[in-house]
C-alpha positions as CSV (number, residue, x, y, z in Angstrom):
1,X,40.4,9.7,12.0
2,X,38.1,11.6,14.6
3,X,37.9,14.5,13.0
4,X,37.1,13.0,9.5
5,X,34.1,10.9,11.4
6,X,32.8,14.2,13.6
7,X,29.7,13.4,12.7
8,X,30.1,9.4,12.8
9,X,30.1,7.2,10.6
10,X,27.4,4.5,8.3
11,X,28.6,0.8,8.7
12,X,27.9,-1.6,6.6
13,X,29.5,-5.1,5.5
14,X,30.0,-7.6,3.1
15,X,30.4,-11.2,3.0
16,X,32.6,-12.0,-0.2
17,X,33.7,-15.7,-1.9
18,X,36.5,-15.8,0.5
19,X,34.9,-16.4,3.3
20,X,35.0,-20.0,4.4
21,X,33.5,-22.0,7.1
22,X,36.1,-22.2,9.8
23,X,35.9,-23.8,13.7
24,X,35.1,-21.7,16.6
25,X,38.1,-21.7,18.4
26,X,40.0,-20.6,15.0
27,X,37.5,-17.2,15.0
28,X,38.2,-17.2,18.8
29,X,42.3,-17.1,18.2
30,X,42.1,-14.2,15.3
31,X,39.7,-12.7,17.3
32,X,42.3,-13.0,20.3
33,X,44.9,-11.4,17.7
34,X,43.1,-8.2,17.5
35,X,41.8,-7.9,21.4
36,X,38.4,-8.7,20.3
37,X,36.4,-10.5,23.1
38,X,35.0,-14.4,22.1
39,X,31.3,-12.9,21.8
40,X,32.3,-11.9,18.3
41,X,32.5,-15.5,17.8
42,X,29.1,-16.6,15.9
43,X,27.3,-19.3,17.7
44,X,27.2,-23.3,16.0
45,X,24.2,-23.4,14.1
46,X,24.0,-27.5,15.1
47,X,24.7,-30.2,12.7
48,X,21.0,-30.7,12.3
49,X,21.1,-27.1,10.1
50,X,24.4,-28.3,8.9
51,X,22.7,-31.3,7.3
52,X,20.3,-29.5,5.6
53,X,22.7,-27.1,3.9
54,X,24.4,-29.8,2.8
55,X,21.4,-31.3,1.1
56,X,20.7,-28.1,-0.6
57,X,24.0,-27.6,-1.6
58,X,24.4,-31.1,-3.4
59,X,20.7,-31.2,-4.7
60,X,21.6,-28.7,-7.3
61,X,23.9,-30.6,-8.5
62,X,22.6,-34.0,-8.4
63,X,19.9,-32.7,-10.7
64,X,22.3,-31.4,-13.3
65,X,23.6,-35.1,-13.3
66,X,19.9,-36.5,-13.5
67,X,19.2,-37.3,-9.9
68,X,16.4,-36.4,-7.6
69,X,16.7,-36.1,-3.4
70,X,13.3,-35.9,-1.7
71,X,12.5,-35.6,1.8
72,X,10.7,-38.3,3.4
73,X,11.2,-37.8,7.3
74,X,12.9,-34.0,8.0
75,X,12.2,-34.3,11.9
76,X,14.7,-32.5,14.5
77,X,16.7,-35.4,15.6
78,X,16.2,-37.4,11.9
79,X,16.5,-36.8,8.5
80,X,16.0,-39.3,5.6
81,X,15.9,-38.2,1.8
82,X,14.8,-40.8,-1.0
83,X,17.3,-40.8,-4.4
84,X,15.7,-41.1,-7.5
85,X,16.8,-41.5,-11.0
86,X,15.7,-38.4,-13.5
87,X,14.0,-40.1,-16.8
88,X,12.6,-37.9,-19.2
89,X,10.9,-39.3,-22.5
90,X,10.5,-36.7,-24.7
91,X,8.7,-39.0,-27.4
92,X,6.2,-39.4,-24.9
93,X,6.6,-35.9,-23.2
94,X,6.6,-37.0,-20.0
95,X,9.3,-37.3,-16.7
96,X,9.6,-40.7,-14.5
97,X,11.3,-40.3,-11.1
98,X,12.6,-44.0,-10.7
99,X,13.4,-44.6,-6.7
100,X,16.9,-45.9,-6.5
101,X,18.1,-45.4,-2.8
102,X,18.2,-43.2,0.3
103,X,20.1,-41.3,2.8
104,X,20.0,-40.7,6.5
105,X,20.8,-38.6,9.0
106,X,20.4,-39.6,12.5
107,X,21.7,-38.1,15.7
108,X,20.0,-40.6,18.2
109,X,22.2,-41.7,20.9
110,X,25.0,-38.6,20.4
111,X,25.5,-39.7,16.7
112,X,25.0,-37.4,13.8
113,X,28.4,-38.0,12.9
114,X,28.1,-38.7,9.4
115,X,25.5,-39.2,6.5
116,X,24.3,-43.1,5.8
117,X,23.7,-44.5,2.4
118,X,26.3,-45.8,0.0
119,X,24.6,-44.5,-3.3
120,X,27.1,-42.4,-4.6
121,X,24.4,-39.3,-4.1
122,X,24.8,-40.3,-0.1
123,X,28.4,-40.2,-0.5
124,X,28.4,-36.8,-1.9
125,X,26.1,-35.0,0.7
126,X,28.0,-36.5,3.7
127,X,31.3,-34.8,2.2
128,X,29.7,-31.7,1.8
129,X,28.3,-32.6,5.6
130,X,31.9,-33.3,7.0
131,X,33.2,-30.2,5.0
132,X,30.9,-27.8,7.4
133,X,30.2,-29.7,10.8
134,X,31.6,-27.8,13.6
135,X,32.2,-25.3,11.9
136,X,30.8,-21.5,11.3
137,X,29.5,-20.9,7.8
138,X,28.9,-17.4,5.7
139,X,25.5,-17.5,6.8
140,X,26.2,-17.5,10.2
141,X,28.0,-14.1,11.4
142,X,24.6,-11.9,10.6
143,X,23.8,-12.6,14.3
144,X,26.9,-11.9,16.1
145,X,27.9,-9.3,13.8
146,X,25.2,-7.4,14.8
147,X,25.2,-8.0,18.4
148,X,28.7,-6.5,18.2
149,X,27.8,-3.1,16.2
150,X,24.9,-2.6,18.5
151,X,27.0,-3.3,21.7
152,X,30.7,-2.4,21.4
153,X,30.2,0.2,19.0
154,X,27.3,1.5,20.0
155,X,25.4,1.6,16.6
156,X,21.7,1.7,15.3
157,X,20.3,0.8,12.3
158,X,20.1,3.3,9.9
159,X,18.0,1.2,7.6
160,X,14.9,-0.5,8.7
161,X,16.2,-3.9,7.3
162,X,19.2,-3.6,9.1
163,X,22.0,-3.7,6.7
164,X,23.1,0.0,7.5
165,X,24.4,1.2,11.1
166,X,25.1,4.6,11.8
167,X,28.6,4.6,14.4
168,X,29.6,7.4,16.7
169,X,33.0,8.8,16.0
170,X,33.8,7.6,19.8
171,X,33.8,3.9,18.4
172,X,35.8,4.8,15.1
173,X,38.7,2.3,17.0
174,X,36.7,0.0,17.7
175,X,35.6,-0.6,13.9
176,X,38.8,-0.4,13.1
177,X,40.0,-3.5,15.1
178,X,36.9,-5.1,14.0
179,X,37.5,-4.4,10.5
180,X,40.9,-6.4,10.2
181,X,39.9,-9.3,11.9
182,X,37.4,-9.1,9.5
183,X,39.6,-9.2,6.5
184,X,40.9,-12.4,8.0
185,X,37.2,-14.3,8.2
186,X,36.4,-12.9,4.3
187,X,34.4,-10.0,5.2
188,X,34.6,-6.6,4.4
189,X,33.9,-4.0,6.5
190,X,32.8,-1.1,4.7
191,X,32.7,2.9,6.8
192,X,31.5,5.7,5.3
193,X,32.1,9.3,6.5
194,X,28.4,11.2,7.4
195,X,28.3,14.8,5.7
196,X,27.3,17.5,7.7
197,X,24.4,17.8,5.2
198,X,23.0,14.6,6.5
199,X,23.7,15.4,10.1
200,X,19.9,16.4,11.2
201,X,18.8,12.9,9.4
202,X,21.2,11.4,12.0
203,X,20.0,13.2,14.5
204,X,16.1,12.1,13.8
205,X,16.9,8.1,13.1
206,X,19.1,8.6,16.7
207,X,16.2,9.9,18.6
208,X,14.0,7.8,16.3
209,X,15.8,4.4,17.5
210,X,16.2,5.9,21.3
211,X,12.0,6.3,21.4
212,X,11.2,3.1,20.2
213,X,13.5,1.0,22.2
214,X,12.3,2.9,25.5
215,X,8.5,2.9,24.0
216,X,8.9,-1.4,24.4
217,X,10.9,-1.1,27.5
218,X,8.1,1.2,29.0
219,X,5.2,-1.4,27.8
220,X,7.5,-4.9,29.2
221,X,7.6,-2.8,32.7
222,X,4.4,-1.8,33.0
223,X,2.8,-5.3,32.5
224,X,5.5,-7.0,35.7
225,X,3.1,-7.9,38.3
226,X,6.1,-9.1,40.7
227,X,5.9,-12.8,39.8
228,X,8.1,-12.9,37.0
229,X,11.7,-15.0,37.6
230,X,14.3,-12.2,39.1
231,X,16.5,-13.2,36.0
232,X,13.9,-11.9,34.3
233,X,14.1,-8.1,36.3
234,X,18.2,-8.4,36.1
235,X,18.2,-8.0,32.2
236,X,16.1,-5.4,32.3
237,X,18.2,-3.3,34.6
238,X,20.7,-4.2,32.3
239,X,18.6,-3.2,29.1
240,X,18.2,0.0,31.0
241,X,21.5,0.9,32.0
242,X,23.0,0.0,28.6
243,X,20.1,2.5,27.1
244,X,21.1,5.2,29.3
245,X,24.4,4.6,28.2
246,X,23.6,4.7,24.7
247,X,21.8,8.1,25.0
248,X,24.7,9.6,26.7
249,X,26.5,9.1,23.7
250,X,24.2,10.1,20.9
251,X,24.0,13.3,23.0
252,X,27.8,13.8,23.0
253,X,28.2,12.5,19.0
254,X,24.8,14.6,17.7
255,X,23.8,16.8,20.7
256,X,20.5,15.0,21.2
257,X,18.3,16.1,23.8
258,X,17.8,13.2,26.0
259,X,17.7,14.9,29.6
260,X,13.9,13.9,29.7
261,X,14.6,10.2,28.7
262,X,17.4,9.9,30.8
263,X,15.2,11.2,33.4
264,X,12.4,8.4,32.0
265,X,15.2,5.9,32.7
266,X,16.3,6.4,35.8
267,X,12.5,5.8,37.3
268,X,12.4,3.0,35.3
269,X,15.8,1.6,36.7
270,X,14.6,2.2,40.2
271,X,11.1,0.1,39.6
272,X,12.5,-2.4,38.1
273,X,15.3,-3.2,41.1
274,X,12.3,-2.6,43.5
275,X,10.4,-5.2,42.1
276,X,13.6,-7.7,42.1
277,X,14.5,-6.5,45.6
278,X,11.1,-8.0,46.6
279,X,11.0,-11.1,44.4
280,X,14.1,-12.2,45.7
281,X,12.8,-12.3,48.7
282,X,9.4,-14.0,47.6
283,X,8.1,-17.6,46.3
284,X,5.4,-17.6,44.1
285,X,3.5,-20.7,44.7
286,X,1.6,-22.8,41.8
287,X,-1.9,-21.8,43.2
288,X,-0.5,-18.8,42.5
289,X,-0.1,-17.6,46.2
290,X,2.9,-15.6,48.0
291,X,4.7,-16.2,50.3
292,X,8.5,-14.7,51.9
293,X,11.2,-17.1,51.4
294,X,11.5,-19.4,54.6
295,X,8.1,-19.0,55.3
296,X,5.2,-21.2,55.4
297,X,2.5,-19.4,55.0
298,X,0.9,-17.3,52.1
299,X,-0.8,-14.4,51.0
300,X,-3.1,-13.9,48.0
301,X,-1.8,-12.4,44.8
302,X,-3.6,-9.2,44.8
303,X,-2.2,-8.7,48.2
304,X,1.3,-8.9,46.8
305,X,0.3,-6.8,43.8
306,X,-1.3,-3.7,46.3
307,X,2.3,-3.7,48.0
308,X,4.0,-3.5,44.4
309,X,1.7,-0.6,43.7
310,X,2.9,1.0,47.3
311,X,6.4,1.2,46.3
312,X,7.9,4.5,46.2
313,X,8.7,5.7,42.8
314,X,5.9,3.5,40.6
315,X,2.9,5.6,41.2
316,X,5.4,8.5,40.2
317,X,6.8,6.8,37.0
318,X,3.5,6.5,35.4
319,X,2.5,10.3,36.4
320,X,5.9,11.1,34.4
321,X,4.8,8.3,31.7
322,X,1.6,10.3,31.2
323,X,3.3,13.7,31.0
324,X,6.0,13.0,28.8
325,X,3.0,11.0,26.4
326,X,1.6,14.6,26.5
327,X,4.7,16.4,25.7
328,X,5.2,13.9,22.8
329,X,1.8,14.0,21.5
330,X,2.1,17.7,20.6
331,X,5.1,17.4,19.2
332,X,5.6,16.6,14.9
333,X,8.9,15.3,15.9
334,X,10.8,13.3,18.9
335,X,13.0,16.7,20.8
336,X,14.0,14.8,24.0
């Protein structure tokens, strides 16, 4: 299988008929099944959004039967539709919507359990309610499904909409697992061999997708002045190790030139844990003053902000932002 995906693979999938909205914890067993971890799991989209897709899904065809649902309150926590009665006078040429009842939905007080309204209309969108609460839909995996190619299988999007991924041959295992459990949810995973005629198109979208994701991590660094939350400086350290990652294996899969990223990385990494080292150690006040945990007293911002720019390494990052901006600029194409 390796040596048929040398040059990776494109990814792509499909969600057919036969996929049907199942609970959580049945994903998280099939998932289980094929040593998946739960992340792959998509998250509950609420019964608020559960409500409303069971509106649409019975307004369709309450109209075919000559009845109208229209919203009168669609607030987060409430939603109420009025039911009216579809006359159409065709001597006259006109159509009459004749209110006849309503439905509710209502989660106040830990309810949401179930649709109100007896008219027959009611009836039918609280089935269709009870048919999908708690449980993941079709329309829910685009999330995690992505998450996971991205991650585990270190993939980027070949297509700017998304619905393409480009995989290493290093992860071809991976898919596979992913692509029976899968088959068991009623979705097809679909993996193409890449040619070696379309290996340098690889190559570009690789470096392509490496640039821009350091490009937005460069620009979220440079604008930390040392009073963001330190959970704030852990995911970016994490960000950062999971891009160097990434470009350690594009390099291996494409031989990509990423020795000057790489290098762009690592002073990024070390800024970034500077600046949590200190705001661990820091309480920024409302007035916006400083002060070291434990103690009283305060310093102004700016104060802080000079010893930020003191840190061994920053001053040096942006000399290297500036030359590698210069590098880049004369070059027609990304050659890290």
């Amino acid at each position: 299988m390796s040596e048929k995906y040398s040059n990776g693979a494109f990814v792509f999938y499909r969600v057919g008929a036969q996929c049907q909205p199942m609970t959580p914890s049945e994903i998280e067993q099939l998932a289980a099944q094929h040593h998946l971890p739960s992340s792959i799991v998509p998250q509950y989209a609420g019964d608020r959004a559960q409500v409303s897709r069971a509106i649409s899904v019975t307004a369709s065809k309450a109209q075919k039967a000559g009845w109208q649902l229209t919203s009168i309150k669609t607030g987060r926590h409430e939603v109420v539709y009025g039911i009216s009665l579809i006359e159409r006078d065709q001597a006259l040429e006109r159509v009459d919507f004749t209110f006849d009842a309503r439905l509710r939905w209502s989660d106040e007080g830990g309810n949401g359990q179930y649709v109100e309204g007896t008219h027959q209309i009611a009836c039918d969108v609280d089935t269709a309610y009870q048919a999908i609460r708690g449980r993941i839909c079709p329309g829910d995996w685009t999330d995690a499904l992505t998450t996971y190619l991205v991650g585990e299988c270190a993939a980027f999007a070949f297509r700017e909409d998304g619905r393409v991924y480009w995989c290493p041959s290093t992860t071809m295992h991976t898919l596979a697992a992913l692509g029976a459990f899968l088959e068991q949810v009623g979705i097809s995973l679909v993996v193409c061999e890449v040619e070696s005629e379309t290996r340098t198109v690889v190559q570009q979208a690789a470096q392509e997708s490496l640039a821009d994701r350091l490009q937005q991590l460069q620009d979220e660094v440079s604008n930390f002045d040392g009073k963001q939350k330190p959970s704030n400086y852990k995911r970016r350290i994490e960000e950062i190790v999971g891009l160097r990652k990434r470009a350690t294996v594009y390099a291996e899969a494409l031989q990509v030139g990423v020795d000057q990223a790489q290098a762009i990385l690592a002073q990024l990494e070390a800024q970034v844990q500077t600046l949590l080292d200190v705001r661990e150690n820091t309480v920024v006040h409302r007035s916006g003053a400083v002060s070291a945990v434990g103690t009283p007293g305060s310093v102004p911002v700016d104060t802080m902000a000079q010893s930020f720019a003191a840190v061994p390494g920053i001053r040096a990052s942006s000399e290297a932002y500036a030359a590698r901006d210069a590098v880049w600029s004369a070059q027609p194409t990304f050659s890290w």
